[in-house]
LUMZAGU-896210 format. One record per residue (C-alpha): residue number from 1; residue in three letters; x, y, z. Coordinates in Angstrom, 2 decimals. Layout:
LUMZAGU-896210
num, residuo, east, north, up
NUM, ALA, X, Y, Z
...
***
This chain:
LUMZAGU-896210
num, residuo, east, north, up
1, UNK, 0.00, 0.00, 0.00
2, UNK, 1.38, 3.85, -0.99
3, UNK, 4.65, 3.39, -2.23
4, UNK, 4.97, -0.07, -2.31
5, UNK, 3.87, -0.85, -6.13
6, UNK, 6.79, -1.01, -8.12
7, UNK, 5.73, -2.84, -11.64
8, UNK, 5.82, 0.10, -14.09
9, UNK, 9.13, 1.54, -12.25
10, UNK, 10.52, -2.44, -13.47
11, UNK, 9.17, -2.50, -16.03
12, UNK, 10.86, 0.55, -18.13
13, UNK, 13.80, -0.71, -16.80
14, UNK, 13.14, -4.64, -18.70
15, UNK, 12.03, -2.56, -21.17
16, UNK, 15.41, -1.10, -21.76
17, UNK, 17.07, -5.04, -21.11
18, UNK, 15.08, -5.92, -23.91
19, UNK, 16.00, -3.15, -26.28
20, UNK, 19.98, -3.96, -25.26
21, UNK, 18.99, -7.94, -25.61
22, UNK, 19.96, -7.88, -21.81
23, UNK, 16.33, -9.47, -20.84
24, UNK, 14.34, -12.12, -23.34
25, UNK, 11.97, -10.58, -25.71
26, UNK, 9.09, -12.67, -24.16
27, UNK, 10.02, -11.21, -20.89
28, UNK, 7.28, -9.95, -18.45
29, UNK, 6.07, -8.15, -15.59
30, UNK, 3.59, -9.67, -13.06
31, UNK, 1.91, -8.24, -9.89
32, UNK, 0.36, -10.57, -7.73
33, UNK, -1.30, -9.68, -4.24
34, UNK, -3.99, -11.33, -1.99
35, UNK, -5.45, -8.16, -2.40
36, UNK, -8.86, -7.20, -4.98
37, UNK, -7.17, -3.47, -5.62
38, UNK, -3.22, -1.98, -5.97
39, UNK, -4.43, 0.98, -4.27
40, UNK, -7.75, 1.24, -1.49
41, UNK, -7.83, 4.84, -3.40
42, UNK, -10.46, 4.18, -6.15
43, UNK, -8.87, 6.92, -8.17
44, UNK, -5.44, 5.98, -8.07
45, UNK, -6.11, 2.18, -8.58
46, UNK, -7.89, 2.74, -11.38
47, UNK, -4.88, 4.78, -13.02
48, UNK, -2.53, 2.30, -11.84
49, UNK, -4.40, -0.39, -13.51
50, UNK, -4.46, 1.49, -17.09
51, UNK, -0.78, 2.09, -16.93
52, UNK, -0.71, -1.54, -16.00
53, UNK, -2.83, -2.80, -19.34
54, UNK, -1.05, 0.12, -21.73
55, UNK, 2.99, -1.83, -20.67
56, UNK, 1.35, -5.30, -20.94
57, UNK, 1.84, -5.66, -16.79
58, UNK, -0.18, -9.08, -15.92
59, UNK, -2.09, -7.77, -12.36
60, UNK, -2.92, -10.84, -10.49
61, UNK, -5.37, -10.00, -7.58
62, UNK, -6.60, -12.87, -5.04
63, UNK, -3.10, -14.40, -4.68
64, UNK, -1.54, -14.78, -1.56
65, UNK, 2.02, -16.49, -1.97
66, UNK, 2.68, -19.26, 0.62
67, UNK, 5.89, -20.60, 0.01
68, UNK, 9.56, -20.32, -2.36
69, UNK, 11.35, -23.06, -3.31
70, UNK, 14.10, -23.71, -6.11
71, UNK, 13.87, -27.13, -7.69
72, UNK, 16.87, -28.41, -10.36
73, UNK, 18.14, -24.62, -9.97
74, UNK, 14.77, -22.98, -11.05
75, UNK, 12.81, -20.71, -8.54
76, UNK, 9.32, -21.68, -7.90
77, UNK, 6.64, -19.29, -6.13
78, UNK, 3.65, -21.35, -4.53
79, UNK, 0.27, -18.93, -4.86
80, UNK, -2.91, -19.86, -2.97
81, UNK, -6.08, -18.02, -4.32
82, UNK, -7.81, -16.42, -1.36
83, UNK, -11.42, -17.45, -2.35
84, UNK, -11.09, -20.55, -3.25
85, UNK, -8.36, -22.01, -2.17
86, UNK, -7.14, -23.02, -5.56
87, UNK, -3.41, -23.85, -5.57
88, UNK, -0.88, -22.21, -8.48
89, UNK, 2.77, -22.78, -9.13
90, UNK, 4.48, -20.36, -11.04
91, UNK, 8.44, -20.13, -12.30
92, UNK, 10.31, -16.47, -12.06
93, UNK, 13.53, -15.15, -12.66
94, UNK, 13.66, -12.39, -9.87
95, UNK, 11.38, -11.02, -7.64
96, UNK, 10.32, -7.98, -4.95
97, UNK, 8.33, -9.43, -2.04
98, UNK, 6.64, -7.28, 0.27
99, UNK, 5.66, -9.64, 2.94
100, UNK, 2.40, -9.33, 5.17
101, UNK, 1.81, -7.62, 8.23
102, UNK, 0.13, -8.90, 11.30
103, UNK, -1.08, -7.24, 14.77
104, UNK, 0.34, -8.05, 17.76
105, UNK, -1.37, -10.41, 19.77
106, UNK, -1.27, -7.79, 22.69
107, UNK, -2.59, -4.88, 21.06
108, UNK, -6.05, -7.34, 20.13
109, UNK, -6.54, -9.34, 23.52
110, UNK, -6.23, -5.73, 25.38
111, UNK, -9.50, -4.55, 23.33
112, UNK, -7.24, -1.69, 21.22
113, UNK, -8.03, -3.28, 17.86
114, UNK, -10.67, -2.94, 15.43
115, UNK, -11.60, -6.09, 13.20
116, UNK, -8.33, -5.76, 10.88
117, UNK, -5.90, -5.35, 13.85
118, UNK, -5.64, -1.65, 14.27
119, UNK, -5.97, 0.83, 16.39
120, UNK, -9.32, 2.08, 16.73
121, UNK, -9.00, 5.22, 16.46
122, UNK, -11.28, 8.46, 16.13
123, UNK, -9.92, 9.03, 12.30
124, UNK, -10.16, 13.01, 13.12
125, UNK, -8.85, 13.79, 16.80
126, UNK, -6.81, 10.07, 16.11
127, UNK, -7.58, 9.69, 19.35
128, UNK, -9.15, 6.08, 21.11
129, UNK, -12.87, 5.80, 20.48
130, UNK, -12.94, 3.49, 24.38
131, UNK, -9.63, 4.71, 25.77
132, UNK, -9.24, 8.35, 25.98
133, UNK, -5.96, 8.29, 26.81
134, UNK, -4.26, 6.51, 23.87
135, UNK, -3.62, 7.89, 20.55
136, UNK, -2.48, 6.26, 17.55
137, UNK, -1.15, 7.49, 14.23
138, UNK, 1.31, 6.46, 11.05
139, UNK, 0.59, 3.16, 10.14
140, UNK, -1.20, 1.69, 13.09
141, UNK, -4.56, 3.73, 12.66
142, UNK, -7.51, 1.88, 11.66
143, UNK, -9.92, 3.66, 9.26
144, UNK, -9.34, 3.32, 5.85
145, UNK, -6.38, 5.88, 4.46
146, UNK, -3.48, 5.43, 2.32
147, UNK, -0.48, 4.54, 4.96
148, UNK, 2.17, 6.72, 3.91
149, UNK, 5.41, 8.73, 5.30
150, UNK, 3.46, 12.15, 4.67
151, UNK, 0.55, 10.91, 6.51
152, UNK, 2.17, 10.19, 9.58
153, UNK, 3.75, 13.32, 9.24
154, UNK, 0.58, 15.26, 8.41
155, UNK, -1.17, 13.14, 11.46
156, UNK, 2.22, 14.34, 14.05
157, UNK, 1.30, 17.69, 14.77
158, UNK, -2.49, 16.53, 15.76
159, UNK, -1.45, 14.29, 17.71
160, UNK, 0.63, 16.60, 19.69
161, UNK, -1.75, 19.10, 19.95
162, UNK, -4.29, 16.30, 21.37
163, UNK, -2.20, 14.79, 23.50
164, UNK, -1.64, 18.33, 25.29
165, UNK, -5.16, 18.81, 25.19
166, UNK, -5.48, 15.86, 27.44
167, UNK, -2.67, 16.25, 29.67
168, UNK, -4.00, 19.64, 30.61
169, UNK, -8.13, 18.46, 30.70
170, UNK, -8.98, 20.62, 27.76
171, UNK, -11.05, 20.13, 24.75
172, UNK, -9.27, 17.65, 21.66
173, UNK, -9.64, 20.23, 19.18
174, UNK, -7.08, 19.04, 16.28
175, UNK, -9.03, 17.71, 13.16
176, UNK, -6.81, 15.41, 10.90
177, UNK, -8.21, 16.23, 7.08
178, UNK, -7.13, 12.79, 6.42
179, UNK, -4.10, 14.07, 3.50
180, UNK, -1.67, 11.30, 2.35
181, UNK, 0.69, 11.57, -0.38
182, UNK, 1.92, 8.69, -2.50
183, UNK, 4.57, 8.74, -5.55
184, UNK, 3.52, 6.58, -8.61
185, UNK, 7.22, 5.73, -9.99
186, UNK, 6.99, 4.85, -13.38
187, UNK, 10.32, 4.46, -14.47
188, UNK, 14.25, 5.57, -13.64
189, UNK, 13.55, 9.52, -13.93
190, UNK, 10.06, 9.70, -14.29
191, UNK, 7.05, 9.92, -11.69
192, UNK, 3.69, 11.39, -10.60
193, UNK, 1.92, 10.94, -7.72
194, UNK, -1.66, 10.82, -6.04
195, UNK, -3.24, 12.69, -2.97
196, UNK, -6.31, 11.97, -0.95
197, UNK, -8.53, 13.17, 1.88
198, UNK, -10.85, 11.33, 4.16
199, UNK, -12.97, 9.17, 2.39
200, UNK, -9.94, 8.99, -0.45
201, UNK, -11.33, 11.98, -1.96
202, UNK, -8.76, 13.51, -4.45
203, UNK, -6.74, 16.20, -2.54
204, UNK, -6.41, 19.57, -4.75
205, UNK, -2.70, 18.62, -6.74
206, UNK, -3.92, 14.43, -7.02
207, UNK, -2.12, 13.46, -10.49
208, UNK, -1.42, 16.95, -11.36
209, UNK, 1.88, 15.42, -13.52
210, UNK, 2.11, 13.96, -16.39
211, UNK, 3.28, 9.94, -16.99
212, UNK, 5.90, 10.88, -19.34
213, UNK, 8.20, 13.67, -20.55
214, UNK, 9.66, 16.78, -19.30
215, UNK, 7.23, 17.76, -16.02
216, UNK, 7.19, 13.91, -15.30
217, UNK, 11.36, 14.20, -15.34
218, UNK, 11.99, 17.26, -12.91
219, UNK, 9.19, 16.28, -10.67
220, UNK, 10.67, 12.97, -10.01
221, UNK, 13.84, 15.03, -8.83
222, UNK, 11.91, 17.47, -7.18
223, UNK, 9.83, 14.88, -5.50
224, UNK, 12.87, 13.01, -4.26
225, UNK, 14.87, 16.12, -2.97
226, UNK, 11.42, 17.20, -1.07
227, UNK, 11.86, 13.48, 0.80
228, UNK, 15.09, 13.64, 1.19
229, UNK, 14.98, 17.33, 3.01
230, UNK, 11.68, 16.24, 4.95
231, UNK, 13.94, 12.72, 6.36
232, UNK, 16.84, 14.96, 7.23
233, UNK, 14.16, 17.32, 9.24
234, UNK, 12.80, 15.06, 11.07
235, UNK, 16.29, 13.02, 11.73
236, UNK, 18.14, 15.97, 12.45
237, UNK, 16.99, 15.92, 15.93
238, UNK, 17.26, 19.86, 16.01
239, UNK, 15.42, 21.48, 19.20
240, UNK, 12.15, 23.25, 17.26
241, UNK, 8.70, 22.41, 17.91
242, UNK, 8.57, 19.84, 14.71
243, UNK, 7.21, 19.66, 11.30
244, UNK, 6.07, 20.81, 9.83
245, UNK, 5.55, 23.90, 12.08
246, UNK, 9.53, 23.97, 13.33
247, UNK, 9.48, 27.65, 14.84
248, UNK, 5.89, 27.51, 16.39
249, UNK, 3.33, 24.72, 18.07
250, UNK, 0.28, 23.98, 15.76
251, UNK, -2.81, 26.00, 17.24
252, UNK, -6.11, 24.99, 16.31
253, UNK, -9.50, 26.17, 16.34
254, UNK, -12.28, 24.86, 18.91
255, UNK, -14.40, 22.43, 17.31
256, UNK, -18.12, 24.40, 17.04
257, UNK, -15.36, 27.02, 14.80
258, UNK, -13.29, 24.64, 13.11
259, UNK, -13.57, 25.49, 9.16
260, UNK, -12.98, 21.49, 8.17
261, UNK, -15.80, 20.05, 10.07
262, UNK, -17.95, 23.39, 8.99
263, UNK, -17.11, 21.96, 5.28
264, UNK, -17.92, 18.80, 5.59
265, UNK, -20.92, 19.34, 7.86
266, UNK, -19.81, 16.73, 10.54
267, UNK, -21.03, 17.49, 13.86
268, UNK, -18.18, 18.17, 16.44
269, UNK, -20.01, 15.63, 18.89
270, UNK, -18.60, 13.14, 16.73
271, UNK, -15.14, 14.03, 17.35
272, UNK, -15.77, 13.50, 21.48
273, UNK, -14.89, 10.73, 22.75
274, UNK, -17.78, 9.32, 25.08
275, UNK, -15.23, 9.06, 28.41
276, UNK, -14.30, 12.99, 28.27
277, UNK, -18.24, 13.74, 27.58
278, UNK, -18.77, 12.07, 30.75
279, UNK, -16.39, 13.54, 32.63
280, UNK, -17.28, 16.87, 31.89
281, UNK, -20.83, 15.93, 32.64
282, UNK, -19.90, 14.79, 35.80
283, UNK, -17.94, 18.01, 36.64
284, UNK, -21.21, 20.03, 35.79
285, UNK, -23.61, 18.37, 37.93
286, UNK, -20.89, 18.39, 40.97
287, UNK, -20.51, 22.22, 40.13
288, UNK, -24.39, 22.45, 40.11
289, UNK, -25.35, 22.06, 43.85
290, UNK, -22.57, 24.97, 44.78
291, UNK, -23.76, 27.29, 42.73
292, UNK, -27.45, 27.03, 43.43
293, UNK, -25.89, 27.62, 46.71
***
């Protein structure tokens, strides 16, 4: 998921084996994965899977690869199809594996999981829906995003200014738009890219580049330079109050004023999380009896 999918970046590179008779002519890319999609963003799966069909890229969905073994010196990848159990064996030359992750068995049997293994999380305030005082972000949230570098860095300063919030019994008041960032490589120098929001709607610059020439060339050096400067940021461990807001703390709006939720018309009670609605209720009703006094 986000920058894992490599198959057009390999395949201008076989391309160019082919053209220098360093690859056979009959030579081929395949993408398998247990998975139904390349991408959970409709938008950016479906452009994936064009670029796929237009450099003859065989997509293989419903395969989950059990087992590797090399018989009489050729390599043999064992596929199991995930709906029917049906059993493939299939002969490669080389291959990028990107093997599965699990939960830890911890996380689930102490009631922090949702049904996939992740953190249930408020996908706003990324904040516990059960446990108000745990927070989650990066990779371990569980609603449905794109789980990339930039979101965990677009999720870091809300989950600072939450985290505050709660230390000092105020209101969680930072809204996560839900951005993620992915880079589509599609060959040695050449790239685009896709952005979402919540709900994997298209951020404003989604696949603003096109898949070939010029623009496609300087943005993948622009886009690697930007990742490279962001990793040395965040690495540098330089006393500032982080990124992306080094030389000030991320202030945010209450809730009843914030302009994302006003946007999407989503009521701010759904951001509270039903243990700090309590408490405050609580506090009010003690409070009650003195002042009537």
């Amino acid at each position: 998921e986000g920058t894992d999918f490599y198959a057009a970046y390999y395949e201008h590179f076989q391309r160019l084996d082919i053209l220098n008779h360093r690859a056979a002519a009959n030579s081929r890319i395949q993408y398998w994965t247990p998975n139904k999609e390349i991408y959970q963003m409709p938008y950016a799966n479906e452009v994936a899977l064009d670029e796929c069909n237009k450099r003859g890229i065989e997509v293989m969905f419903g395969w989950e690869m059990i087992k590797i073994e090399k018989t009489n010196g050729v390599k043999i990848a064992t596929f199991k199809n995930v709906d029917t159990g049906e059993i493939m064996e299939k002969d490669f030359f080389a291959a990028n594996i990107n093997p599965p992750s699990k939960t830890h068995k911890w996380v689930a049997d102490a009631g922090l999981a949702d049904s996939k293994g992740l953190i249930d999380v408020n996908k706003y305030t990324l904040q516990h829906k059960n446990f108000d005082n745990i927070f989650a972000f990066g990779d371990a949230v569980g609603f449905e995003t794109t789980r990339t570098m930039s979101a965990a860095q677009a999720q870091n300063p809300i989950v600072k200014n939450n985290v505050l919030q709660f230390l000092q019994g105020k209101e969680i008041n930072g809204v996560y738009d839900g951005y993620s960032f992915m880079p589509f490589h599609l060959g040695n120098r050449y790239c685009t890219s896709f952005s979402h929001l919540h709900g994997f709607e298209p951020a404003p610059k989604n696949h603003m580049i096109p898949h070939y020439g010029i623009f496609s060339r300087i943005y993948f050096d622009w886009m690697l330079n930007k990742t490279k400067n962001i990793d040395n940021t965040y690495t540098s461990f330089a006393k500032n109050h982080g990124p992306p807001y080094n030389h000030w703390p991320a202030s945010y709006d209450e809730l009843e004023h914030n302009d994302y939720l006003k946007a999407k018309n989503i009521d701010p009670a759904e951001l509270v999380n039903p243990k700090y609605a309590e408490r405050i209720a609580k506090l009010e009703s003690e409070a009650e009896p003195a002042l009537l006094h």
